[in-house]
TORKEMI-628225 format. One line per field, with one value per residue (C-alpha): residue in three letters; chain; x, y, z. Coordinates in steps of 0.02 Angstrom, whole numbers, plus 50000, padded with zeros to 5 digits. Each point is the difference from the previous one (the first is absolute). Example, Ala and Ser with C-alpha at 12.3 -4.5 7.8 and 13.67 -1.06 7.14 Angstrom:
# residues 2
code: c(ALA SER)
unit: c(A A)
c1: c(50615 50069)
c2: c(49775 50172)
c3: c(50390 49967)
# end
This chain:
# residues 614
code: c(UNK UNK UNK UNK UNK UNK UNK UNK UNK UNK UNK UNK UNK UNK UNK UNK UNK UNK UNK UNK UNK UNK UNK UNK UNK UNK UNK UNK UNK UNK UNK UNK UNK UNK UNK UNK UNK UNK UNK UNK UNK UNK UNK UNK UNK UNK UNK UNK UNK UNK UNK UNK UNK UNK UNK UNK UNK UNK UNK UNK UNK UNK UNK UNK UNK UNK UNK UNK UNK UNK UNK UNK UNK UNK UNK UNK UNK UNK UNK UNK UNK UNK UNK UNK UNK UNK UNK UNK UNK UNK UNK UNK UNK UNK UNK UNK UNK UNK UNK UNK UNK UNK UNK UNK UNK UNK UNK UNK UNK UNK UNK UNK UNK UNK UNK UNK UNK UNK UNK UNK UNK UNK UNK UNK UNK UNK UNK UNK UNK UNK UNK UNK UNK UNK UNK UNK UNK UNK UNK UNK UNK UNK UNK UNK UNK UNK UNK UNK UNK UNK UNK UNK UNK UNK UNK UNK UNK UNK UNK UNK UNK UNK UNK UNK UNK UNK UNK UNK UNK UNK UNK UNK UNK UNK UNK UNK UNK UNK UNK UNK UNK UNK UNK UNK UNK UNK UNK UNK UNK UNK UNK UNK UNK UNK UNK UNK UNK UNK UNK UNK UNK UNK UNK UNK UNK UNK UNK UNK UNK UNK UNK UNK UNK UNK UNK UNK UNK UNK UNK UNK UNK UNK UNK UNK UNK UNK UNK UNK UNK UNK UNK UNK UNK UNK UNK UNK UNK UNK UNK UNK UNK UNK UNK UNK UNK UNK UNK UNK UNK UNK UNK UNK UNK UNK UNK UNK UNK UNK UNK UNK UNK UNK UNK UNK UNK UNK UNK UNK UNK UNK UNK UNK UNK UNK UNK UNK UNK UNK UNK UNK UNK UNK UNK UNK UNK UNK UNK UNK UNK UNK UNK UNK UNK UNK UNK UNK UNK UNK UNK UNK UNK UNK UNK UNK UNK UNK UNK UNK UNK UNK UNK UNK UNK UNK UNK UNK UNK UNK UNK UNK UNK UNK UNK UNK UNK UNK UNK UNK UNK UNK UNK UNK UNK UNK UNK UNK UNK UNK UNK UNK UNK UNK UNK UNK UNK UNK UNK UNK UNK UNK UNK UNK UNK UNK UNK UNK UNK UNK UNK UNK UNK UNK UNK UNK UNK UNK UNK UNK UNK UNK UNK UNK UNK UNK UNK UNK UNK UNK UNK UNK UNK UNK UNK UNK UNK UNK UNK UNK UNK UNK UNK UNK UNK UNK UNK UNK UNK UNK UNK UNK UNK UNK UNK UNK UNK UNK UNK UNK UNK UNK UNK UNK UNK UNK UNK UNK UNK UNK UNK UNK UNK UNK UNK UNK UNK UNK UNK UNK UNK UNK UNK UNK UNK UNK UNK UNK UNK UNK UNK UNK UNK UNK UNK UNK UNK UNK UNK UNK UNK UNK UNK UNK UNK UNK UNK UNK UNK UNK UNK UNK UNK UNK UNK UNK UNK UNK UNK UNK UNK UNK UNK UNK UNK UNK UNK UNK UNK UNK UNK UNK UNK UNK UNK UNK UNK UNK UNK UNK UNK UNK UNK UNK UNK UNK UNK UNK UNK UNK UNK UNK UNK UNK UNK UNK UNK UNK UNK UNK UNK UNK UNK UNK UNK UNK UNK UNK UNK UNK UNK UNK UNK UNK UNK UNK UNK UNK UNK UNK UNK UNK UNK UNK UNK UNK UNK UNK UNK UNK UNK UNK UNK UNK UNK UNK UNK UNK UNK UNK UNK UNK UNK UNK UNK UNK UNK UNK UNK UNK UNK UNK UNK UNK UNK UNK UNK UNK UNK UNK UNK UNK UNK UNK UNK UNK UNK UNK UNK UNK UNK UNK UNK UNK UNK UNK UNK UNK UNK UNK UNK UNK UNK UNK UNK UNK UNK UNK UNK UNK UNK UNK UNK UNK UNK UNK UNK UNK UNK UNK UNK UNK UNK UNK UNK UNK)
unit: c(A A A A A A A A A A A A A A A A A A A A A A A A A A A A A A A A A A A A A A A A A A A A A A A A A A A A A A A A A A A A A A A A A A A A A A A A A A A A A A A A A A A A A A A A A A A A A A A A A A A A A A A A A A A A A A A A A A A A A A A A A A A A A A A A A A A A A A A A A A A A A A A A A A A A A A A A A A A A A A A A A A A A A A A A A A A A A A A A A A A A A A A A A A A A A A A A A A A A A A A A A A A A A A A A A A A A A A A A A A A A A A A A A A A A A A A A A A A A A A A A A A A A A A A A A A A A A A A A A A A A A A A A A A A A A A A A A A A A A A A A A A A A A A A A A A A A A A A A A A A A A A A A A A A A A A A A A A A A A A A A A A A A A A A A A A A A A A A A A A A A A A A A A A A A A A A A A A A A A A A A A A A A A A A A A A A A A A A A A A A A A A A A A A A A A A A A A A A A A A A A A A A A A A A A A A A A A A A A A A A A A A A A A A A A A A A A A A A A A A A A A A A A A A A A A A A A A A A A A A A A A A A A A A A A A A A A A A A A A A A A A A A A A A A A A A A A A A A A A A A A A A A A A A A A A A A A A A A A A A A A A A A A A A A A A A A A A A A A A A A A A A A A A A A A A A A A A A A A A A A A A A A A A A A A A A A A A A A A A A A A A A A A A A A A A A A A A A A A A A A A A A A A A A A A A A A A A A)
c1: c(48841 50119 49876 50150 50066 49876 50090 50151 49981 49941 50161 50095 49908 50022 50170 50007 49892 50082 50188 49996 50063 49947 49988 49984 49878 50166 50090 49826 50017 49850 49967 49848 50028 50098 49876 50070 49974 49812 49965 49967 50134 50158 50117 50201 50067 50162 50068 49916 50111 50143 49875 49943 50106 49882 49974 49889 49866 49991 49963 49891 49907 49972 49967 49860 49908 50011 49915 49882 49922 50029 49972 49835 50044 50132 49902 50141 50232 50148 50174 50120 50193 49998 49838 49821 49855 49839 49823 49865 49818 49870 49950 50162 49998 49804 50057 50153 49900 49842 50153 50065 49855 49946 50169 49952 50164 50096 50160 50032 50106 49916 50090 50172 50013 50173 50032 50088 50057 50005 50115 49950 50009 50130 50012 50111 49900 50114 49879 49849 49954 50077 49985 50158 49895 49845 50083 50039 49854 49890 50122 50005 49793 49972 50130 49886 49843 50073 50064 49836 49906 50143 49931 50130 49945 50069 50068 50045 50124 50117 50150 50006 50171 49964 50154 50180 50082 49879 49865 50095 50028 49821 49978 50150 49933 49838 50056 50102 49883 49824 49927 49888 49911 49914 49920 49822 50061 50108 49856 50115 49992 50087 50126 50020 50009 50160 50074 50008 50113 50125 50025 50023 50129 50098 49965 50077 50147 50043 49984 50136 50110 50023 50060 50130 50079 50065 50062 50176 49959 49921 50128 50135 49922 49985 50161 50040 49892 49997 50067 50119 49916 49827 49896 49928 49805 50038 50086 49863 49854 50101 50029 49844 49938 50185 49952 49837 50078 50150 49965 49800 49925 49850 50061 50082 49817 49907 50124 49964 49827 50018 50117 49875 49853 50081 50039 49818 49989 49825 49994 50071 49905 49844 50048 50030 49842 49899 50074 49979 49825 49986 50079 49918 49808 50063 50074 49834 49910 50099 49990 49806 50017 50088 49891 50128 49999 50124 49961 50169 50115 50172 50079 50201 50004 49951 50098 50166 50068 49928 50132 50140 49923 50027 50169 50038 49911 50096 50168 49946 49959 50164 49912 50066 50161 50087 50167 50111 49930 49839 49909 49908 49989 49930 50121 49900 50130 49973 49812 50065 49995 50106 50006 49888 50001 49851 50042 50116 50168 49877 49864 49888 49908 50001 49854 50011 49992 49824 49947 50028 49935 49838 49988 50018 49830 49920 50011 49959 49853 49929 50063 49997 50090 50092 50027 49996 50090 49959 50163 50076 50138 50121 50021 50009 50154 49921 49869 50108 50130 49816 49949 50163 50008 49819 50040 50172 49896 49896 49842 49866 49915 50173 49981 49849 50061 49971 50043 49879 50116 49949 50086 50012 49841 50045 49898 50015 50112 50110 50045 49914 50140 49896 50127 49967 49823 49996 49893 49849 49874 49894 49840 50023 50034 49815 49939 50080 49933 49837 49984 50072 49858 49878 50079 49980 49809 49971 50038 49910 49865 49915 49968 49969 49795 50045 49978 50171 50043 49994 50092 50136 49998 50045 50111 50106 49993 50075 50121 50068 49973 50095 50144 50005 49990 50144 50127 49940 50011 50174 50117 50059 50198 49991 50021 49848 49939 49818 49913 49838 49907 50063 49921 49806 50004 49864 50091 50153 50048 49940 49873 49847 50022 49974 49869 49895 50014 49907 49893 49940 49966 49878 49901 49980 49944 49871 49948 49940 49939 50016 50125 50061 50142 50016 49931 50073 49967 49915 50135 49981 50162 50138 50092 50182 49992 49895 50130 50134 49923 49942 50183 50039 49879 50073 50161 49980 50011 50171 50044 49947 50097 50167 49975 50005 50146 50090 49941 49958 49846 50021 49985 49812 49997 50048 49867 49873 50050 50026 49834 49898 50092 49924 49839 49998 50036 49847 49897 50033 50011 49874 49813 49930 49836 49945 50068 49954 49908 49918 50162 50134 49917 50024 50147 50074 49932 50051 50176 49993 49951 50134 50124 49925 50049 50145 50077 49936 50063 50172 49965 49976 50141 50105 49916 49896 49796 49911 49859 49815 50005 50136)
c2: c(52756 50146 50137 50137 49978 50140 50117 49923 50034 50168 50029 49952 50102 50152 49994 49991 50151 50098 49971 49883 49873 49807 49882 49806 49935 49889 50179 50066 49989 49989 49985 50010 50182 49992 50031 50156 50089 50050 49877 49820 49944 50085 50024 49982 50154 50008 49915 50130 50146 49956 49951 50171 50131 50064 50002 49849 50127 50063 49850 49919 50167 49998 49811 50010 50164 49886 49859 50095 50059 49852 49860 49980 49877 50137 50132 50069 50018 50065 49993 49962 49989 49863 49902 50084 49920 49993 49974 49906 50026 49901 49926 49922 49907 49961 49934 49894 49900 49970 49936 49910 49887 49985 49907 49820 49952 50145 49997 49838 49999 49919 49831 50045 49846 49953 49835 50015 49849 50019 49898 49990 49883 49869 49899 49854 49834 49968 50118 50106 50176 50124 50203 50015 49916 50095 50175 49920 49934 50146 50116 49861 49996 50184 50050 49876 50077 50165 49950 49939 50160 50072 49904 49851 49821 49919 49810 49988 49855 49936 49875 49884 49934 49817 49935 50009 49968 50090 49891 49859 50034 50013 49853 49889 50067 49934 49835 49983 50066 50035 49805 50001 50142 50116 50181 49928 49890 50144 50123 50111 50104 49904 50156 49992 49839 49997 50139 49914 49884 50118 50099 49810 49951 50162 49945 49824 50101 50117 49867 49889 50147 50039 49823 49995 50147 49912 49850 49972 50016 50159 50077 49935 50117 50128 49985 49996 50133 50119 50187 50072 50063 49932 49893 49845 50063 50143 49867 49881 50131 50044 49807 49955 49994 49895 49913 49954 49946 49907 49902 50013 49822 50095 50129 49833 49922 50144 50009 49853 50008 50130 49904 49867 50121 50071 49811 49970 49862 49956 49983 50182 50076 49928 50086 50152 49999 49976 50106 50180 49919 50046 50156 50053 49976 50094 50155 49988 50051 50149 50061 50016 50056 50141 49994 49985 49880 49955 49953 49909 49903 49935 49866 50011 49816 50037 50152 49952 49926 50151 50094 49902 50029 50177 49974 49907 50143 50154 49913 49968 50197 50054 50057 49849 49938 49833 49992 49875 49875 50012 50101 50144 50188 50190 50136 50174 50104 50116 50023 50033 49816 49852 49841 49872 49807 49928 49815 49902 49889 49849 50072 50019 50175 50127 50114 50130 49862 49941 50167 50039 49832 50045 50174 49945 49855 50124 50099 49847 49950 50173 50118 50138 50157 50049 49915 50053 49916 50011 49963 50070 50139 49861 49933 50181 49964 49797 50077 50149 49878 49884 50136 50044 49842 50006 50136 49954 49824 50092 49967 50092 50046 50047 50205 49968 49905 50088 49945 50047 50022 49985 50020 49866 50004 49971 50010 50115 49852 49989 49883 49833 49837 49855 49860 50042 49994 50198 50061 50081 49880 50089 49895 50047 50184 50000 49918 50123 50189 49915 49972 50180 50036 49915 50083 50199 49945 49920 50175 50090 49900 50069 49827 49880 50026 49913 49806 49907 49949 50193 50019 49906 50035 50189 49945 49892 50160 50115 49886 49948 50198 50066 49867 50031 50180 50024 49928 50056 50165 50005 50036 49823 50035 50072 49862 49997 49956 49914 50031 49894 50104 50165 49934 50025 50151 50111 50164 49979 49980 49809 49894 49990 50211 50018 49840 50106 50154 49869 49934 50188 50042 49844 50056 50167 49926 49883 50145 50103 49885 50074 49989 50193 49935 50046 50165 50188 50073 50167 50057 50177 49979 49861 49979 49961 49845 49931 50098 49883 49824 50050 50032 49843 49924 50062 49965 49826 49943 50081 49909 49834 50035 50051 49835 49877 50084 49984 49852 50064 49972 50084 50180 49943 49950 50169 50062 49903 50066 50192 49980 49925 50140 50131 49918 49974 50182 50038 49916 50081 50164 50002 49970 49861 49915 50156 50123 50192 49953 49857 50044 49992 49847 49905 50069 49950 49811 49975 50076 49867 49846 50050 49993 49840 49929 50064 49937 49846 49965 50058 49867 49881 50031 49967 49817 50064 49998 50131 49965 50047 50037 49985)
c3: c(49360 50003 50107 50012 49804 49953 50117 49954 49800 50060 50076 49838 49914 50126 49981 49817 49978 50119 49976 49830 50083 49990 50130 49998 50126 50072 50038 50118 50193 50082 50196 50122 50066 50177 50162 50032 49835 49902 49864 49958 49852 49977 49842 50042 49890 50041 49824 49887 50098 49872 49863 50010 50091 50107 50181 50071 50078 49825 49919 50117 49989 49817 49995 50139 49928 49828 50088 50092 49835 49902 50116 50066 50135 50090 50104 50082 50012 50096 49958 50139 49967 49840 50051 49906 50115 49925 50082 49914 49960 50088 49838 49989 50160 49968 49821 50058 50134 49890 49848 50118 50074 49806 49952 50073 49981 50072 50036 49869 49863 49826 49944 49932 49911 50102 50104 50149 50131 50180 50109 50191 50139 49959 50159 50044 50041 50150 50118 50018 49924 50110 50032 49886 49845 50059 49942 49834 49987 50030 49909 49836 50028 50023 49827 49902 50041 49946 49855 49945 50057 49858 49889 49986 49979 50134 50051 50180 50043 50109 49991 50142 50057 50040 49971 50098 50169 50092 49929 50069 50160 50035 49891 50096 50189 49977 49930 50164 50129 49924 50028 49856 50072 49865 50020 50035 50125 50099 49979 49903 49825 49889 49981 50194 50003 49874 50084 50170 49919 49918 50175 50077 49879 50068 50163 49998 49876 50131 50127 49881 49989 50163 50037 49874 50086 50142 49915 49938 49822 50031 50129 49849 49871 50123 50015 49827 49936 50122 49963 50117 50163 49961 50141 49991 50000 49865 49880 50007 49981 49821 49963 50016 49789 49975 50134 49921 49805 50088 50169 50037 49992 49983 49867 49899 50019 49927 49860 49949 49996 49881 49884 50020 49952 49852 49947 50012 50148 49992 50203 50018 49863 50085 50163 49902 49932 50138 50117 49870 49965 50202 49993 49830 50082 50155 49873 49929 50160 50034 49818 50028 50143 49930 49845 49887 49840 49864 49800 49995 50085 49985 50102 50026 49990 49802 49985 50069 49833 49898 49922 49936 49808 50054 50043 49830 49903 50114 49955 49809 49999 50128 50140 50086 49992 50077 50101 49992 50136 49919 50069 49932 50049 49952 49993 50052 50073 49849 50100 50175 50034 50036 49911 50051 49981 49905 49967 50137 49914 50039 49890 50138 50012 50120 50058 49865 49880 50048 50012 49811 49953 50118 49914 49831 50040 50075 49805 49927 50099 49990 49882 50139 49944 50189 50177 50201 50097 50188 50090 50149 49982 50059 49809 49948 49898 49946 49894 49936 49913 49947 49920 49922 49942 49910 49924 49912 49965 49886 50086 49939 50167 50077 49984 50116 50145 50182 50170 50144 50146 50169 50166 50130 50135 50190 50148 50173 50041 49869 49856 49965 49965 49902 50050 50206 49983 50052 49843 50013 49935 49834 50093 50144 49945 49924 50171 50105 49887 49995 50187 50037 49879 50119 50157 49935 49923 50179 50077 49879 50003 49824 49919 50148 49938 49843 49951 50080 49815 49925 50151 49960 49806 50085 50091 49877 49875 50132 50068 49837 49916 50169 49942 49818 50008 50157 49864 49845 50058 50052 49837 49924 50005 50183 50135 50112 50190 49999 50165 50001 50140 49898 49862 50027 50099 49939 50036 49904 49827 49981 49892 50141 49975 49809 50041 50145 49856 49880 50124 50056 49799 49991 50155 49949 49840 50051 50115 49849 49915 49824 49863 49968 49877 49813 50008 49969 50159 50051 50149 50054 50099 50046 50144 49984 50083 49845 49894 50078 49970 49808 49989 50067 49863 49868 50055 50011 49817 50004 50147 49921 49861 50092 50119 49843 49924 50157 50074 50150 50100 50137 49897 49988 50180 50061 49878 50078 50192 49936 49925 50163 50107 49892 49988 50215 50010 49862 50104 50165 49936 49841 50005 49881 50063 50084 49858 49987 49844 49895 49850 50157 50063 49828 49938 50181 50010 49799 50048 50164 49869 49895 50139 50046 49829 49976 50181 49931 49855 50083 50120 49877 49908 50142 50028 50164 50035 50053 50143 49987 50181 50137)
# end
């Protein structure tokens, strides 16, 4: 519902009279009316000066006498510099709540009939979810719901990378030193569990390492290799990786499990399999703890030999073309870009290549019409030549391809390395906002009367809402500091804040015990403060709108806080239960329900619960 197109035709139609001129509705500025000047919406004139040839005061004079006889919604203007402010009848603010709480679905776009997929999570089975893959993950979450609320049918999945050196390591360390044991028996997750072994297979690496140093075949390639001037300790710390791929017993070993998995040995592919089985139940535990689900998945030991058909078809068509050794590249220098490798002199395929063969199923098994992918900014330029690619493929959803882009996430302490065992665990993330949940309701004391299990159904949807909402809010592309503590303040811009604004709505409702919504009100007078929050509601399908066509969340997270601030001030400045009148009263507690609503649905676009109580 489009409360201010009324006032916006009028406009069109002001001008046209006045000046024969004619506007589209794309060419109108409108604004909420800055603090410091009379009025409620204001009309940017400034590009009719040349239009016209006439001073702005002039104009906006002539437009705003127009629209205060034609427009029965205006009741009032002023013209200052290029900017005509106009104030608004009572009838429209009574008339734009009551439309809005009769529009169920407020907010939400119809069905558009379009498919999109959304790619999120994507962890490697060598270690547990971590805060890194919790941004994604809330960011790939929160963009789905969105999407949907814009009326998109949407398939969330995510393409785990099972497969590789990494794998291996974890796979080869517990072989050596796990003795049989298994998740149940260690009392772990089976994520954990996993993980433990990856960070020891560094260990005893390291440990390996730093004894070849010191003997004579290591002090001979020292020696050998060295560049002028450069110390022992700052040539190993660079040699480590060759190192690794040309003297490591260890790194040979690993190796070689993975030539022995990709030749399908039945005793490593049973290792294989049991070991992700472990990790996939311990993923599984974290997803729902974040209350996140996926409709598909796909599996990298599948998807790994996707792609070579698309190879044979891009060199049929020219996009690809093969040097003499064999192997076979894409020339996009004429885009800005270099060339890039997509099939190795062996025939064996690179990552790009498994990533157009994983596209191209994804079209097959779904027919979807555009793609997200949730990646870190780090393979910025990955999924810009992917997408080039896609497109000179001929692929029919290739116009439609979007990258969500996030910045890395650190802590007060710094950055997180997987290999050293230094990450910051996802599960033990959610453990730690949900116990500074307890610690601030412990001080405050407000739901200790309640049943312990209510109590900790609270507490789980304020730990986990103070979590989701500290990152969503933060821009994707900037880089980001998550403070835990921060997090659930109640005074600062933070999920347990737009929560307590919720929270307050429902007690004032169940206080009042009536339903006041759906009705044209009979106001004799508004306060601005109830001005400033029906603003806010009909800004919000706008807002909804701008966040799916940008794929940006956190524009509806700042929503949600600007609209709790307003309502806290409302409801420390403004009268409801106790109201001058019976019509203040009800137009008050149906503008408070609406609020309520509205911060939830926000909420729930952004994957986070809003408490009863708290």
């Amino acid at each position: 519902m489009e409360f201010l197109k009324s006032i916006k035709d009028s406009y069109i139609k002001a001008v046209a009279d006045c000046f024969g001129v004619h506007l589209e509705s794309d060419e109108i500025l409108i604004n909420e009316t800055r603090k410091e000047f009379e009025g409620d919406y204001t009309f940017v004139i400034f590009p009719l000066v040349k239009k016209i040839n006439k001073s702005p005061e002039e104009i906006g004079n002539a437009i705003g006498n127009w629209l205060l006889t034609h427009e029965s919604n205006v009741i009032a203007h002023n013209t200052v510099k290029g900017f005509l402010n106009l104030s608004l009848s009572l009838s429209f603010w009574s008339r734009s709540l009551a439309g809005v709480s009769q529009e169920p679905r407020y907010g939400y776009s119809a069905p558009n009939g379009k498919k999109v997929m959304v790619e999120f999570a994507s962890p490697n089975t060598n270690k547990p979810l971590h805060l890194g893959h919790i941004r994604n993950i809330l960011l790939g979450w929160s963009c789905s719901k969105i999407l949907k609320a814009n009326g998109y049918e949407v398939i969330n999945t995510q393409i785990v990378n099972d497969r590789g050196i990494a794998i291996c390591k974890s796979m080869l360390a517990w072989q050596r030193f796990g003795q049989g044991a298994t998740p149940e028996s260690a009392g772990m997750k089976g994520d954990h569990f996993v993980g433990e072994y990856y960070v020891r297979f560094e260990q005893e690496f390291v440990q390996e390492y730093q004894g070849f140093q010191f003997t004579d075949m290591g002090i001979a390639v020292y020696e050998a290799k060295k560049k002028e001037g450069q110390d022992m300790a700052t040539f190993f710390k660079e040699y480590k990786n060759t190192y690794f791929n040309t003297y490591s017993e260890m790194g040979a070993a690993a190796k070689a499990m993975l030539l022995a998995w990709e030749a399908k040995d039945p005793e490593i592919t049973s290792l294989w399999a049991k070991m992700n089985e472990w990790v996939y139940q311990g993923f599984n535990v974290t997803y729902e703890n974040l209350g996140v689900t996926f409709d598909s998945l796909y599996y990298e030991s599948d998807t790994y030999l996707l792609g070579k058909k698309a190879v044979d078809d891009g060199i049929s068509k020219g996009v690809f073309y093969r040097e003499d050794d064999g192997s076979v590249w894409i020339d996009m220098e004429d885009v800005g870009m270099d060339k890039k490798i997509v099939m190795r002199s062996d025939g064996t395929s690179v990552y790009i290549t498994q990533d157009i063969g994983t596209a191209q199923q994804r079209y097959a098994d779904y027919g979807i019409d555009s793609m997200v992918y949730t990646v870190a900014d780090e393979q910025d330029y990955h999924l810009k030549v992917l997408f080039e690619i896609l497109k000179r493929l001929g692929e029919p959803y290739a116009a439609d391809l979007h990258h969500l882009s996030y910045g890395m996430i650190d802590l007060p302490t710094g950055k997180m390395k997987s290999r050293e065992g230094t990450v910051v665990d996802a599960d033990d993330l959610i453990a730690e906002v949900i116990g500074e949940a307890r610690d601030m309701s412990a001080e405050r004391g407000e739901i200790a009367a309640l049943p312990k299990e209510e109590q900790e159904d609270i507490l789980r949807q304020i730990g986990i809402g103070a979590l989701k909402y500290f990152i969503i809010k933060v821009q994707p592309k900037k880089r980001m500091i998550f403070d835990p503590k921060e997090s659930v303040d109640m005074q600062g811009q933070t999920g347990p804040y737009v929560q307590n604004a919720y929270v307050r709505i429902q007690s004032i409702l169940r206080k009042s015990g009536t339903d006041h919504a759906g009705q044209p009100y009979s106001i004799s007078d508004i306060h601005d403060n109830e001005k400033t929050l029906i603003k806010h509601l009909l800004n919000f399908p706008g807002i909804v709108a701008d966040a799916g066509k940008q794929y940006d969340p956190s524009a509806i997270a700042n929503f949600a806080y600007a609209l709790a601030k307003d309502f806290h001030r409302f409801y420390h400045e403004v009268r409801i239960l106790n109201a001058e009148s019976e019509d203040a009263k009800s137009f008050r507690i149906a503008l408070s329900k609406e609020v309520g609503r509205i911060l939830w649905c926000a909420f729930d676009m952004l994957g986070i619960e809003m408490p009863a109580r708290m």
